[in-house]
N, C-alpha and C positions, 0 to 999 in steps of 0.2 A: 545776602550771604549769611548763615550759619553761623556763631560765633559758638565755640568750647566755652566760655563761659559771658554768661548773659549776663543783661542788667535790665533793669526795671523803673518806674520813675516810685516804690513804694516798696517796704521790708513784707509789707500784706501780699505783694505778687512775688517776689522774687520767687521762691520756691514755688510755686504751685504747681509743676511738675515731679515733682520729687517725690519716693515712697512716706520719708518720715512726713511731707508735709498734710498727709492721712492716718498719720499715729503711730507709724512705726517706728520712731525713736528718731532723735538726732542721732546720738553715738552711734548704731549700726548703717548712718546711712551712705551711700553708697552715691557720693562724691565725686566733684572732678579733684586730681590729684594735681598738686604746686612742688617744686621744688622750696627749701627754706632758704633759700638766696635774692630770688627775684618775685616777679608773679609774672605767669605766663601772658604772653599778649593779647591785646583786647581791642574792640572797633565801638566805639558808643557814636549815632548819629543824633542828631540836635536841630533846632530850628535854626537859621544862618543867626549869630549872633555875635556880637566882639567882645562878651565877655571872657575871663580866663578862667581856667582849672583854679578856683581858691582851695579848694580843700579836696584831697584825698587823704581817706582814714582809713582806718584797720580795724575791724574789731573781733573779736577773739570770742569764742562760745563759751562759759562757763558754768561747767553742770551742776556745779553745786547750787547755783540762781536757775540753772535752766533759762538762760537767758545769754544775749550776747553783751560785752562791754568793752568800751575802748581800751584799745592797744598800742597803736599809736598813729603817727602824721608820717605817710610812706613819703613823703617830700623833704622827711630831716634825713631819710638813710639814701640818699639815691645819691650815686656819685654825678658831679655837676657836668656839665650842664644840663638841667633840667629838659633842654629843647633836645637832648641825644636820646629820649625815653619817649617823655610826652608830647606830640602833637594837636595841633588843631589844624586840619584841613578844610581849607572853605572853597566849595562849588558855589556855582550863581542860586543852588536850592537850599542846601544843607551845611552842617559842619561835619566831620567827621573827627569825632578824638579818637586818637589814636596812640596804642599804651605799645611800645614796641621798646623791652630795653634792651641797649647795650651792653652793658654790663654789669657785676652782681651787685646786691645793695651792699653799701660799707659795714651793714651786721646783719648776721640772720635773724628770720623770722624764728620764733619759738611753733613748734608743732603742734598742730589741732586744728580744729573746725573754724573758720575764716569768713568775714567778708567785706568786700570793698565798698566804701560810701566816696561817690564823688560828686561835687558840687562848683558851679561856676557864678553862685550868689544867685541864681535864679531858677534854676533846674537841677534836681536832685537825681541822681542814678545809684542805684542797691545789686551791686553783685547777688550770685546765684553763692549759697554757701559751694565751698569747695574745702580742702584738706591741704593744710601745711606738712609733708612729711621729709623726714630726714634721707638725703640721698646719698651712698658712699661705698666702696667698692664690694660691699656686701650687696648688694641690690642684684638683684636677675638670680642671684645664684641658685633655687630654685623654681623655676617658671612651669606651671604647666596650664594648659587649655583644654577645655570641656566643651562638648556641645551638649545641646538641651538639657540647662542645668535646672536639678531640680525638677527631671520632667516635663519641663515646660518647651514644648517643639518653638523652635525659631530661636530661642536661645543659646550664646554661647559665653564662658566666663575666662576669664584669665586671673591667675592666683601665683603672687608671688611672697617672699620673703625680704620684711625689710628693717635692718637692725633687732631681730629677733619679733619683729610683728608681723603676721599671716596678714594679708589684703585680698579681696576676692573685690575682680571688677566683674557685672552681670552684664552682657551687651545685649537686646535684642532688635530684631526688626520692625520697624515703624509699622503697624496695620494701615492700607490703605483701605 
């Protein structure tokens, strides 16, 4: 199954799909978007193991380093019990963790370029960057859609308005 936001067992692959990760910039890139309250849900599969989630981090893009740096431990904001968010599901092959929350974390996330490092003291996983934005009854108010943006056939974009920031998402069709 597909997941909306991937993960990797190295920070060298997470992106490698991505425009900026061929030099078109981080700041214009063109992201999965988060609300600042939670992080959308997520599937990571694993070799059958018993060990636990030790660490899940945050870390934050900042452009002045061009570089990412910690932000924090998503496990101090999660309201409890931790077992209402994070799972591990074990079949007789695999684990599956499983990031489904409940409800919002007890402080928001600050907004910007993001991503997730999780760890069970043996196996490392690196989110795909994605985008922290602020969500609030300003959002949708102006939406419109394009096809073949930019001339590009098979293309279609969606562009809205949010707390006075323009967003342009680009979608296209997978070549097979």
């Amino acid at each position: 199954m597909k997941q909306p936001l991937r993960f990797y067992d190295s920070t060298a692959k997470q992106n490698w799909r991505r425009i900026y990760a061929n030099g078109a910039g981080l700041e214009n890139a063109q992201t999965l978007i988060n609300p600042e309250n939670s992080i959308i849900p997520f599937q990571i599969r694993r070799k059958k193991s018993l060990n636990v989630i030790a660490v899940f981090d945050l870390y934050q893009y900042d452009n002045t380093l061009d570089d990412f740096v910690f932000e924090l431990d998503v496990l101090t904001i999660i309201p409890a019990p931790l077992s209402n968010h994070l799972r591990v599901v074990q079949t007789s092959e695999v684990d599956n963790i499983i990031w489904n929350p409940r409800l919002s974390f007890t402080s928001d996330l600050t907004c910007g370029l993001k991503y997730i490092h999780l760890s069970d003291g043996v196996f490392n996983w690196y989110s795909e960057v994605f985008r922290v934005c602020e969500f609030d009854d300003t959002v949708t108010k102006n939406v419109s859609i394009m096809p073949n943006v930019e001339g590009m056939v098979g293309t279609s974009s969606i562009s809205w308005t949010t707390g006075g920031n323009n967003h342009t998402l680009i979608i296209s069709k997978k070549p097979y």
